[in-house]
N, C-alpha and C positions, 0 to 999 in steps of 0.2 A: 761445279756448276758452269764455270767458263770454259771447258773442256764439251760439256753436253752442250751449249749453247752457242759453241763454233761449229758443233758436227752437226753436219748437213745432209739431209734422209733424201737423196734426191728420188728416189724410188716410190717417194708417196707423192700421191697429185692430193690436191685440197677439193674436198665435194663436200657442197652445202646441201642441208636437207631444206625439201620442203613437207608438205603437210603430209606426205604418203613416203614409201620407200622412194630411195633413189638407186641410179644406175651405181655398181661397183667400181672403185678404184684402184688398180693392183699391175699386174703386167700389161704390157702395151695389147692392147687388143683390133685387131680387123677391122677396116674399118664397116661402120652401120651400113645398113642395107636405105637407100634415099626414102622408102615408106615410113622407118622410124625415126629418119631425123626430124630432133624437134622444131617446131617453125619459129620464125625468125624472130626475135623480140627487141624492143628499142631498151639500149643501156637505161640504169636508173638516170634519174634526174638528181640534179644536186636534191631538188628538195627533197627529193625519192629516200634520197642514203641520209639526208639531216632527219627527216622524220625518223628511222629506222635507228639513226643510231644515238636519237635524244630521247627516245622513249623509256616512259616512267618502268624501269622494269621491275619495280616495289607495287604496280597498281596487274589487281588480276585478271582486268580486260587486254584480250587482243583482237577483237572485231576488227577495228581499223587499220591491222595491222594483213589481214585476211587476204587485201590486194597487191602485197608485194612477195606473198607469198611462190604464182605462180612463174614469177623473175626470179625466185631464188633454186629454182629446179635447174639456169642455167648460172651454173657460177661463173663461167668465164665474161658475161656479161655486167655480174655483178662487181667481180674484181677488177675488171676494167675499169668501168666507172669509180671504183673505188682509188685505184691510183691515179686515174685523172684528175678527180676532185681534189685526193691529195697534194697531187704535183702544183695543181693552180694556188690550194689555198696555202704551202708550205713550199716555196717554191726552193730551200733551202735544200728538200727532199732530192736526190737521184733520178735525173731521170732517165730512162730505159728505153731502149728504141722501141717505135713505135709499131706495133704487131701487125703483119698482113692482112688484108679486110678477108681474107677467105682462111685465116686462120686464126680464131675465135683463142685455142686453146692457150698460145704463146699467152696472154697476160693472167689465166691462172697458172703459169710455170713460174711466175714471179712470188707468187707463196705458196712453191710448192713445199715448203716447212716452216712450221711456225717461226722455230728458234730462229730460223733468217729472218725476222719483221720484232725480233725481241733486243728492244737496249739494254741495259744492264747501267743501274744508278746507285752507283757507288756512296757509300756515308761519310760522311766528314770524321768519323772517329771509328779507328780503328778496331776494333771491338763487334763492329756493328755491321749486319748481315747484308752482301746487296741484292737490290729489291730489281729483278726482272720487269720491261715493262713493254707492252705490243703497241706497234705504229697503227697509223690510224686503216689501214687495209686492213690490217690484221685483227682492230675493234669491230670496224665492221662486219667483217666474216664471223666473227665471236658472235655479235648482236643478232646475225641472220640464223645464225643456227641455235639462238635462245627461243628467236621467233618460231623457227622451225617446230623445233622441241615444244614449247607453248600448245601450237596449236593441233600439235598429236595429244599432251600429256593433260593439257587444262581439262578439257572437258570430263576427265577418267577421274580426276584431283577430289579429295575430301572436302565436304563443303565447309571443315575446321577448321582445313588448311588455308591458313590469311596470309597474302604478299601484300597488307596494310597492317600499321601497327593501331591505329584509331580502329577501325574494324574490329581486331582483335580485341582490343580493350573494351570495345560497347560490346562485344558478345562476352565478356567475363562480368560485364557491371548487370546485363542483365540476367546472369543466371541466377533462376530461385530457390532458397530455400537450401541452400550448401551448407553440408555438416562437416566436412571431410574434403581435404585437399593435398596435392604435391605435387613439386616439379620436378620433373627427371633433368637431373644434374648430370650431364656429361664433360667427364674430365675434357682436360685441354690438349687435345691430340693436333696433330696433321693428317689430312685425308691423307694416306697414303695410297700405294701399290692397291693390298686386299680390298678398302674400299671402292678404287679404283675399279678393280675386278666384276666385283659386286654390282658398281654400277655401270656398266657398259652391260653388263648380262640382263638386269632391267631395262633399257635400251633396246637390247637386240630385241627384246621379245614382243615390239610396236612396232619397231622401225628394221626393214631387211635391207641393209646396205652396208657391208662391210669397208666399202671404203669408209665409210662416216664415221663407222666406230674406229675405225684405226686413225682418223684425223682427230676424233676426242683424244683417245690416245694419245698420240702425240701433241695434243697442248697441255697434257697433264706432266709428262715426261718433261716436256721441253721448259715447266713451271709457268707459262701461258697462262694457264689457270692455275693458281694457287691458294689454299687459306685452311683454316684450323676448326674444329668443329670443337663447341664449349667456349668458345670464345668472346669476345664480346665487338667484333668485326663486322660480321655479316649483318648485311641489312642496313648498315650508316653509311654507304655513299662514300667509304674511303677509297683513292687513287690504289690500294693493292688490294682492291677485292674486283674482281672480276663480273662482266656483263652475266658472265654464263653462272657465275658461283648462284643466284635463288633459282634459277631451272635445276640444274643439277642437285642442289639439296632437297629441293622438291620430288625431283622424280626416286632420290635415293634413303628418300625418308618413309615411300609409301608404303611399303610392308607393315609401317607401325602405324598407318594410319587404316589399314586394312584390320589390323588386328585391333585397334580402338573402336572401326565400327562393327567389327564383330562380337565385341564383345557391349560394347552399347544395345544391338539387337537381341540378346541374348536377355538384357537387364530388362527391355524393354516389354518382352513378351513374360518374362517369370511374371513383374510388377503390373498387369495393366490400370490405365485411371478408370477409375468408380465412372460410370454415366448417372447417377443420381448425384442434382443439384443441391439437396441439403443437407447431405453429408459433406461436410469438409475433410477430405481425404490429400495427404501427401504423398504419391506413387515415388516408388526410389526408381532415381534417375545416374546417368552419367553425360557428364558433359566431358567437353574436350577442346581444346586450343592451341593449335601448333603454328609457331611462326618459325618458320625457317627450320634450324635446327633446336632451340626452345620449348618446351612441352609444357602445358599445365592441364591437370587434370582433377576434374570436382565433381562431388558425390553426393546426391541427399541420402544415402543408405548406411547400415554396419561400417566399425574398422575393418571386419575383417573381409568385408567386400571390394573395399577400398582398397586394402593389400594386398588380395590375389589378383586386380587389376593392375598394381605397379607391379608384382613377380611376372604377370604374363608380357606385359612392354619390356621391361628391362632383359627378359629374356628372347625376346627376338631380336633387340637391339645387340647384345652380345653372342645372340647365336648366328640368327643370317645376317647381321649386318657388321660385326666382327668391330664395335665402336665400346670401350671402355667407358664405365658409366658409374659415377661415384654413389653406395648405396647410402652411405648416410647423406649425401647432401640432398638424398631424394628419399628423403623421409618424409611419412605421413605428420598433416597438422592438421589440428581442428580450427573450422573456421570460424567458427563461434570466438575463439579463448587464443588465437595466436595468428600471425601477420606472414605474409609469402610474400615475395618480390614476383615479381612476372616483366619481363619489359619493362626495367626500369620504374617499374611501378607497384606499391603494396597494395594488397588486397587484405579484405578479409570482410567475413558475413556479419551485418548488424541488424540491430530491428528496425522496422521503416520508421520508426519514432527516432531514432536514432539520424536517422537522413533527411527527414522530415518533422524535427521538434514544434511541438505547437508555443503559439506565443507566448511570451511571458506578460506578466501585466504590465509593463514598462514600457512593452511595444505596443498591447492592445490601447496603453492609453495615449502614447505617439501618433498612434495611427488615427483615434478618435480625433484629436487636434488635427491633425493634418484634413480630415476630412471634412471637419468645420471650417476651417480654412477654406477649401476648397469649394465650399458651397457657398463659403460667405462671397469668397471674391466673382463666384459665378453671378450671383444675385446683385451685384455692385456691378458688374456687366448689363447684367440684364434691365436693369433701373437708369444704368446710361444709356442704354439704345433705345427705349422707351422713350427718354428724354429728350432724346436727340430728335427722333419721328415727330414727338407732339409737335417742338418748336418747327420744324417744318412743315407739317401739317398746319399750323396758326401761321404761320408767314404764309403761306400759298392760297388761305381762306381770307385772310385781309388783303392781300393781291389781286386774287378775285374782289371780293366785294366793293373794294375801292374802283374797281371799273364798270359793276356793274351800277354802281351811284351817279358814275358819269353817264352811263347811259348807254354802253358798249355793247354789244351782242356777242353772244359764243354758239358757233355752227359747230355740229359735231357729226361725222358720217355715220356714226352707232348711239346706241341707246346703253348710256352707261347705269342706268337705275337698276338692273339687275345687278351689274357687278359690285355697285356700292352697297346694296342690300345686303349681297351676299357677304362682301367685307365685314361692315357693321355685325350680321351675324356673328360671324367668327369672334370678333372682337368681343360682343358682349360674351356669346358663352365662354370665352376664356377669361373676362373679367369676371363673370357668376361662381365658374369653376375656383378661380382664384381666392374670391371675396369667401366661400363659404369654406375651404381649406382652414381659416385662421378659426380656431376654438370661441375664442374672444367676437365675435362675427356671430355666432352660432347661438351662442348664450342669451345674448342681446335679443335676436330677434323669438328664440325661443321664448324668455320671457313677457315679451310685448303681445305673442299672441295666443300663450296660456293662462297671461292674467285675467281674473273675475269670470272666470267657469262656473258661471252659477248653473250650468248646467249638469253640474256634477250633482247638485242636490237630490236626495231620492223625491221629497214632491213635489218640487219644478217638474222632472222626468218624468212622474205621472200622468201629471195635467198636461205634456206634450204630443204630439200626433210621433207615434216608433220611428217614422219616416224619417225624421229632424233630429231624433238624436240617435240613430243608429249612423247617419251622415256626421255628425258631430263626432261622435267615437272612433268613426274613423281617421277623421281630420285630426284627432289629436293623436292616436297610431302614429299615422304618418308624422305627425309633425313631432312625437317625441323621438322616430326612426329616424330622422334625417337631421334636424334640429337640436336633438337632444345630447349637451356636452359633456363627456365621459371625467368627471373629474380627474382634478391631477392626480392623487394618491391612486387612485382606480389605472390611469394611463400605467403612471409606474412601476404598478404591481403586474398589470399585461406586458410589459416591453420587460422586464425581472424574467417574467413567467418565459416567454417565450425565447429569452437568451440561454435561459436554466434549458429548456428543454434544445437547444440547440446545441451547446455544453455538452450534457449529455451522450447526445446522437454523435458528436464525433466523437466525444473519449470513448463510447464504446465500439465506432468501430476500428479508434486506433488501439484498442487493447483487443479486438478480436483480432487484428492483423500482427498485433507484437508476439500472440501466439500460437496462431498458426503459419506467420511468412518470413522471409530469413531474404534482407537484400545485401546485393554486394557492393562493397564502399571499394573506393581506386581512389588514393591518397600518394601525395610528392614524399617522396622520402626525405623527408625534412634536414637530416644529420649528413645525408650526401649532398643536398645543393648547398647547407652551409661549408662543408666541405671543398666541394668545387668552387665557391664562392671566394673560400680561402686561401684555397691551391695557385687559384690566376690573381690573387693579389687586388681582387677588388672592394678587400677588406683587410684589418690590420686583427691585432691577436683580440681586440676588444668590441669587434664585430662591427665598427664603423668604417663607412668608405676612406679610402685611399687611393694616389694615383699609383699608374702603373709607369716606371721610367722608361720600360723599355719603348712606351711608345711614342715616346718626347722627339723619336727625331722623323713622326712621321708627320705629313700634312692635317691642316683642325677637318679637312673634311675625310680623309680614311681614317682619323681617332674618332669621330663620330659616327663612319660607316661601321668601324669594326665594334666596337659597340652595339650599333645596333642591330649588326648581323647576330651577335652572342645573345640579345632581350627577344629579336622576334623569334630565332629558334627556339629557346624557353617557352616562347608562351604560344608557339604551335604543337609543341610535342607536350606539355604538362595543361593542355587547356582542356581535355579532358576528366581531369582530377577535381575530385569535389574540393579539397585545399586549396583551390586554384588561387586564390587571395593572396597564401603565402607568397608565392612565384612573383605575383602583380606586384606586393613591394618589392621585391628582392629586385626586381628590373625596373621597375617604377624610382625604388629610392639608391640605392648600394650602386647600379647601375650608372645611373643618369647624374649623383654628383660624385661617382669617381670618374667618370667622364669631365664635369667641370671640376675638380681638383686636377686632371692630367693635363689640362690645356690650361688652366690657370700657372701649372709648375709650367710648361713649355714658355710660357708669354711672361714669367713672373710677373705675375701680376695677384691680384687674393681671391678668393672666390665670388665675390660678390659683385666685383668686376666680370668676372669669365659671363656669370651669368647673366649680367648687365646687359654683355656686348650680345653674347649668342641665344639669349631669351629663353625663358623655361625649357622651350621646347626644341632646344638644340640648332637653331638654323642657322645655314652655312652656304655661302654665296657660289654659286657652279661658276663654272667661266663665264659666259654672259651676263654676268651678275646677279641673277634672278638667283631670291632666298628660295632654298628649299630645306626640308624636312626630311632627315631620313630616320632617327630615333621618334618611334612608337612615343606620339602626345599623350598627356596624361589623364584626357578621354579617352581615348584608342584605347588605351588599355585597363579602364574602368567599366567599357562596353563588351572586353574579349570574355569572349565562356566555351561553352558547347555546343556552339551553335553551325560551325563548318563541318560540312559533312566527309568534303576532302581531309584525305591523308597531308600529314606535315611534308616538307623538305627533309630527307634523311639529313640526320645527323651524323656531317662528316669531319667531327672534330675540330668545329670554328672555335674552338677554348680554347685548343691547343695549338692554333697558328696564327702566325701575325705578316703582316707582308710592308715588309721596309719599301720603300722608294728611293730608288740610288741614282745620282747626279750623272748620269752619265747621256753624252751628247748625240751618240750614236743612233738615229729612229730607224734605220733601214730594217731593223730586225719584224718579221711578221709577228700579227697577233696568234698566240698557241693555241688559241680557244677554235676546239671546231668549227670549221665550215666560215672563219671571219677571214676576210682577207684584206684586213683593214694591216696599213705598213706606220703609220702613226702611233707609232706606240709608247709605254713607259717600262723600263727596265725596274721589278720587284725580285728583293731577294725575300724567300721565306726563311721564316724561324719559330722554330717549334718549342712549344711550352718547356719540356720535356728533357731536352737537350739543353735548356738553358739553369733548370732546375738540378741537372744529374742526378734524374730521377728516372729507374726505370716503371714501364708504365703495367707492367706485369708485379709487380710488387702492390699487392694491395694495400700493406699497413703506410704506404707512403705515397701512392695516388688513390683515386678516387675510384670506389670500386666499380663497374658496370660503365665509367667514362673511358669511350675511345681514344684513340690517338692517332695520327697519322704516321707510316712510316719514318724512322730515323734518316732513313735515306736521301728525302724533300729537303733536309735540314738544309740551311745556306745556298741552298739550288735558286737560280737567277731564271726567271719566264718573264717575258714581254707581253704585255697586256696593254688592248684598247681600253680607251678612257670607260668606255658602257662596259665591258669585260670585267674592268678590273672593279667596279663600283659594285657589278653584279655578283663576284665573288665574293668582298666584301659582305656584302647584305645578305648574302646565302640563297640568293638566287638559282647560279650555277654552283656547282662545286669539284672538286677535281677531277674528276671521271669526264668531266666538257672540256677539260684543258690537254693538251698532246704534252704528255710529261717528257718524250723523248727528243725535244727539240729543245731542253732546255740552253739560255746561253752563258756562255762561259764570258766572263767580265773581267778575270784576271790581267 
């Protein structure tokens, strides 16, 4: 690799694509006729190249991104700007004489090969592979031709194909009625060479510009782009996965997503749904959900529907796309009777009574009290505000009247008799409405004026004119209709009656739905976060918190940042999860007091102190002394659910990293985080989980299966971070793909 990464292709020029073909890159050519030079365009802007190259490239909008498009059709423009911005914000960088105004091309000769803008980050232990890594021209260029790429390949893209992992998840929780499920397991290869192949030749068939596929090229050669497909890399935000790596898996996955909706329209027209509303009909369906290189696939139909659908994927995966693909790990399951992982997450089909249980009596009679409660204390509102009006209303009528005895006059420019009519109004029909509400009100006066009805007698009624008691009979209508109080037994047996018949009305239609509809549950895989939970030491063998020493020699505010970098990514990536509960303790409690254990061991002091000083809620005094809060309160996180609609922060292995603070006096060094050029900085070494455990991370019976890791290579590497930088890493803010990994500094 250090032999390929000295050798210099000087024969290739670097051409960015834009939305359309571009010009060719190869032998020096004639120059253009002045009709087709293109017209002159102003370099990016810093802000031009930070937007371009901070962009979320896990999210699958590129609208915004539409107008730096046609700047990227001249690259020399773009690489320009791209080493200026460089040079100011990294001033440690090279600088290169400054290119003729009438010759554009001299600053794309400065990456005219990848491998010259690639450092090489050697590992602290022998054993251990090193890890290639591109300066920040060289990200750039990378990020402009993902955008490029984007905005040919997005709009052709499967609408199953998700660059979010929440997305993906809310379309697996709402598929209905799954009987049948599996994920196509691909072993753990290296994109190689034939892949390679394969995917420039999907490439070429959008985009006509040979130079560009021979600049792909060579950042695959040069390990520029580099990663392993079956992995559990892609998509977390870690510093050796590459800008380009989800374009590229995307555009080189599409064959199988061509062949998913081929065969989806296939199922769709054999099965069609019934148009008659009272038949309850189940048409067999297929669903589909590809992240990345990740597949799941679900089925309300046959097994054996379901397996000529994994033989037809798994065989274009090993026929045109030449990827080894493990068949048992991509064995069919029922989704009824057995559990699939998907992104970190298990699935499987329950009844909606199962996801939605009706109360128990425990609750119905919890809830009963709560809501006498609730009406009693409204009503003890209500009777104080009453209270309070009279007494004002009687102070302002004896105010008055006492001047009006002196003998006082009151002018007024309106005539307020209507308005107080109209008050009074109000007033009485809400005391009338009120007074006949109470039963006990009802009875009373019912009684007083149905007693001695000697008109009921048949020869009274006789000897009376029809007139008088046909009015009479109706006066007692009316007055047993409105008047007349429904005894208690009577109330009780109706308020019985009409709960029975509510009872009812839902248990049957949650039993018509438990069997005809089939929902899907996304649950935390409970034996991995205890696991993970385990691994970093934020619990001991008997599952209760613990501190962590290794973080004893850092500052109480990065023991509490880092902390609360490891609870907020938890409960952005598992807030999804109907277990979501479990998560809330596990960061709520296990979290938050091995946190105070860690800073109670730092200060010996005992726990009850720690928490005395830094109060439940973890505050910690910034430099200007002002408390703040950066661990998740224990509202905050009694309030979190599913309710953000945005994608989490990739998970780029905050478990597995810790960043020491080293004494050292030296500030001249700049901030590495792009586009900062703040010179105030702090010298942090990293140290990885992993490397401290000697533990490899590819070994699943001894790490945590489906948890990343970051490169070995990061290990004890020294970067200088602003104080907003280094807090923002901490908290998972940014993450290492925003840091220039090649500037690291050497402290020895």
């Amino acid at each position: 690799m250090l032999l390929r990464l000295a050798h210099s292709r000087a024969h290739h020029r670097l051409i960015l694509p834009a939305s359309r073909a571009l010009s060719t890159a190869s032998a020096p050519a004639p120059a253009p006729a002045p009709a087709t030079t293109p017209p002159a365009a102003p370099p990016l802007s810093a802000a031009d190249l930070e937007l371009l190259l901070r962009r979320g490239h896990y999210s699958a909008s590129t609208r915004r991104f539409h107008s730096l498009l046609p700047l990227l059709s001249h690259p020399s423009l773009l690489l320009s700007s791209a080493l200026h911005l460089s040079r100011r914000a990294h001033p440690s960088l090279p600088t290169p004489p400054q290119p003729p105004p009438t010759a554009a091309a001299a600053a794309a000769d400065a990456l005219s090969s990848p491998s010259s803008h690639l450092r090489l980050l050697i590992p602290s232990r022998l054993k251990g592979q090193p890890l290639p890594f591109p300066t920040l021209p060289l990200r750039l260029a990378m990020r402009g031709a993902a955008s490029a790429l984007d905005a040919v390949f997005a709009p052709r893209a499967a609408t199953f194909a998700y660059r979010g992992r929440h997305a993906a998840v809310r379309y697996v929780r709402s598929i209905p009625s799954a009987t049948w499920f599996f994920r196509v397991t691909i072993q753990r290869q290296r994109f190689g060479p034939r892949h390679v192949r394969r995917l420039l030749d999907a490439i070429s068939g959008k985009v006509d510009d040979p130079g560009f596929l021979e600049y792909l090229n060579e950042l695959f050669v040069s390990d520029a782009v580099a990663f392993e497909l079956g992995g559990c890399e892609l998509g977390r935000g870690l510093p050796q996965e590459s800008e380009l790596t989800a374009t590229l898996v995307n555009i080189f996955f599409d064959p199988v997503d061509r062949e998913l909706m081929a065969v989806r329209e296939e199922v769709h027209k054999k099965n069609p749904r019934m148009k008659d509303d009272n038949v309850l009909h189940t048409p067999v369906r297929v669903y589909a959900v590809r992240y990345l290189d990740d597949i799941l696939v679900v089925t309300s139909g046959s097994k054996m529907l379901t397996i000529e659908i994994r033989d037809r994927i798994i065989a274009v995966l090993e026929r045109d796309l030449e990827v080894k693909v493990d068949r048992l790990g991509s064995s069919i399951h029922s989704a009824v009777s057995e559990k699939i992982e998907f992104l970190g997450i298990e699935f499987q089909a329950v009844l909606p009574s199962v996801l939605h249980p009706p109360m128990s009596e425990k609750a119905k009679r919890a809830r009963k009290k709560y809501l006498k409660m609730k009406a009693e204390k409204a009503q003890e509102l209500k009777n104080a505000r009453e209270t309070r009006r009279k007494k004002l209303g009687l102070k302002i009528l004896n105010h008055l009247f006492k001047r009006v005895r002196r003998g006082e006059e009151f002018e007024f420019d309106f005539r307020i008799e209507n308005e107080v009519q109209l008050v009074f109004k109000d007033w009485a029909e809400a005391a009338v409405a009120e007074y006949f509400k109470s039963q006990e009100h009802c009875e009373y006066w019912h009684r007083l004026l149905a007693s001695g009805d000697f008109l009921s007698l048949a020869r009274v009624r006789d000897q009376l004119p029809p007139a008088l008691v046909d009015s009479y009979d109706k006066f007692q209508e009316a007055l047993d209709r409105f008047l007349m109080p429904m005894r208690g037994h009577d109330m009780a047996e109706e308020e019985e009656r009409l709960a029975e018949e509510e009872e009812e009305k839902e248990y049957e239609k949650r039993t018509v739905e438990d069997l005809t509809e089939l929902k899907m549950r996304a649950n935390v895989p409970i034996e991995l976060v205890r696991k993970a939970v385990k691994l970093a030491g934020f619990t001991n063998s008997m599952g209760r918190p613990r501190p962590i020493k290794l973080l004893l020699c850092l500052d109480d505010a990065d023991i509490i940042k880092w902390y609360a970098g490891v609870g907020r990514r938890w409960l952005d990536f598992f807030c999804c999860c109907r277990n979501f509960k479990m998560v809330k303790t596990v960061v709520s409690y296990h979290l938050r007091f091995s946190c105070f254990l860690t800073l109670a061991e730092k200060h010996e002091c005992t726990k009850r102190q720690a928490i005395s000083h830094f109060t439940k809620d973890l505050k910690v005094a910034n430099d200007d002394g002002v408390a703040e809060v950066h661990f998740p309160t224990e509202r905050e996180i009694k309030m979190m659910g599913d309710k953000n609609l945005s994608d989490p922060k990739p998970v780029d292995g905050a478990l597995t990293m810790m960043l020491v603070r080293l004494a050292v006096d030296d500030t001249s060094h700049p901030c590495l985080t792009h586009f900062c050029a703040k010179t105030d900085t702090v010298i942090y070494r990293i140290r990885l989980l992993q490397n401290r455990l000697n533990v490899d991370p590819l070994n699943e019976n001894k790490w945590v299966h489906g948890l990343s890791a970051i490169h070995e290579s990061l290990n004890k590497k020294c970067l200088s971070l602003c104080s907003m930088h280094a807090s923002d890493l901490l908290l998972g803010k940014i993450t290492l793909q925003d840091i220039d990994c090649t500037q690291f500094v050497d402290v020895e």
